[in-house]
Each structure stands twice: as C-alpha cells, then as structure tokens.
C-alpha positions, 0 to 999 in steps of 0.5 A: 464100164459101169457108171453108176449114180449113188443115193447118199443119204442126207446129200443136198438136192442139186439146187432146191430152194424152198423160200415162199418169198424170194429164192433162198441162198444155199448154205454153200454153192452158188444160189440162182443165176443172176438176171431173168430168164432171157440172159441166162447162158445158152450153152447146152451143158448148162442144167436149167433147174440148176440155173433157176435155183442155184448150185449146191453140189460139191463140185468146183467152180469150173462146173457150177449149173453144169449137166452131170452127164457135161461134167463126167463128159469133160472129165472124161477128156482128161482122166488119168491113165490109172485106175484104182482097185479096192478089196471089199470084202468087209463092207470098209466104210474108207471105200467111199473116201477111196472113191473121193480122192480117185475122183480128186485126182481124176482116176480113170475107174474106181474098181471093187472086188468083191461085194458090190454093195459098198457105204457110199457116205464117204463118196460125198456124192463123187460117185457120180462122176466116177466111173465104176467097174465091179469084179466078183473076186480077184481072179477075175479082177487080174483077168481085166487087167491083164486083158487090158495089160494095166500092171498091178501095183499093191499098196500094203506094208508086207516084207518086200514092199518096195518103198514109195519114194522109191518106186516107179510108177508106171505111167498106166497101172492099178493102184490096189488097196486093200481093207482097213485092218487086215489089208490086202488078201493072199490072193491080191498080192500074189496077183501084183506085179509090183507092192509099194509100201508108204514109209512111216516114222512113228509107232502105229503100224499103218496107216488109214486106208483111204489115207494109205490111197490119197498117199499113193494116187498123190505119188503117182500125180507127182511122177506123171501129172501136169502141173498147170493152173487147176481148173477153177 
C-alpha cells in the first residue's frame, strides 16, 4: 500500500509559534504542553516539536502532540474492513472530501482510478493518514480486488440499482464512487458485483459526490460498526 503525504497548500504548520515574546495560542488546537521541559510526557508516541509549541492540526483530542507515523499506526489497529474506490479521470475536486469522510470513518485504503494526480484541498491534510492505493485503469483496479476477493459495491443512480436502505453490505467490500457529473463509466459497473443507489426525494437527480459517499460509507458503519464511546 501507497501511503503518501500531501502538500496542501495553505495548511497549518504542525504547531509553529512565531511570537517574539511569549508562545502564541494557535487559533485552534492546543498551544504548548504546560510546564517545563522535565514534566513533559515520556511516551515515544509523543512529537516533541508539537509538545514545545502546541498542536494545531486537524486531528482529535485523543491525538493531540502525537507522532504522525503514532497516529496512522493506532489507526491501523482499528480501520475498517472497507475500503473505498474513486473514478478520477476528470481531476473531481469532491476527491479530497471523499478522502476525508474514508478517513472519519476509518476506511481501510482510499483507491484512485485513473489519474494520480488528484486536488488534495479538500483532504484537509487527512491524507496523511489514509492509506492510498493507486490503479491505472479499472481492469486492473477489478484485478486488485478480486485477488483480494474484496466485492465490489458501485455507488450510482443507474436502472437496477438497488436501493440503499435495502442492500446488505458485506462485511469486507469497496465502496466505488464515480465522478461528479457523469458518475461512475461503463466499464466500472460492469466490473461491480453489486450497484446501490441512495433514495432521494426531491427534484435534483443527484446527489453531490462526495455527499453520495459519506452517505453510503455512514450505511456501511450502520450495519457493521461498533458503537462505543468515540475516541476522544
């Protein structure tokens, strides 16, 4: 798997202050770990540039002054078994967001068809922490996952689709969005083992993509997530 980090452009540094005087809060986060240096935490999964001048990233509480590679690595420990998979052969700006909600809901791998070039904005940074798997086309993206006998579940309003309130997920599958617009190619749903569609009840014919996907990866939580207390 591909684990790649992105540049997004104008994203917090993790944790920078730049007051002459004393530490400057950052607008949102946490600012340096209270105390001096010798009651800071000794756990190895703590960053000490973050420790010394605070937390700014876009992440919960439960990993604030966290290590990147600390946070992926408990992540790992308790993805989901799904995965999501994205059509990009249009450059869809809704991929960044896509890869934000399979970060909220702990996807296993975010995968892109197609281009591999893709606007990372709408990741708010997330990407980072996702793992990322790319394909060159969808044969050999339906190669992967029948190697790694994964199903495939296409996510589009196409005649035959089977209504979401009323399709089992399977416990291990791909989610498989398409892009805004046109939505999923030929050559994707031919490749599905299965098409789900999300109801709708007003005039528009569809929904935002990267809506249509929090949708369908929130359905899949419903069936088989757990519901503790959320980590904090």
């Amino acid at each position: 798997m591909v684990h790649e980090r992105a540049d997004a452009p104008g994203e917090p540094d993790d944790g920078a202050s730049a007051s002459h005087e004393e530490p400057a809060l950052p607008t949102h986060g946490v600012g340096p770990w209270p105390g001096d240096r010798a009651a800071w935490p000794d756990d190895p999964r703590f960053d000490p540039e973050l420790l010394e001048h605070g937390d700014s990233r876009n992440v919960i509480d439960r990993y604030r002054y966290w290590r990147m590679d600390a946070i992926v690595a408990d992540l790992d420990s308790r993805r989901h078994p799904f995965h999501v998979a994205i059509e990009n052969w249009q450059h869809d700006m809704n991929i960044g967001s896509i890869v934000r909600s399979a970060n909220a809901f702990a996807a296993d791998t975010v995968h892109i068809i197609g281009r591999r070039r893709w606007n990372k904005r709408g990741a708010m940074v997330t990407d980072r922490y996702q793992h990322l798997e790319y394909h060159p086309d969808v044969a050999a993206f339906a190669e992967w996952a029948r190697e790694a006998s994964v199903p495939i579940v296409a996510v589009d309003n196409v005649a035959g689709a089977v209504p979401i309130e009323a399709f089992a997920w399977p416990e291990r599958c791909v989610l498989l969005f398409g892009q805004e617009g046109p939505g999923l190619s030929t050559e994707a749903t031919d490749a599905a083992d299965a098409i789900v569609e999300i109801t709708q009840f007003g005039s528009t014919r569809s929904l935002n993509a990267s809506a249509a996907a929090a949708i369908a990866m929130h359905s899949w939580v419903l069936t088989h997530g757990e519901f503790g207390a959320p980590p904090r």
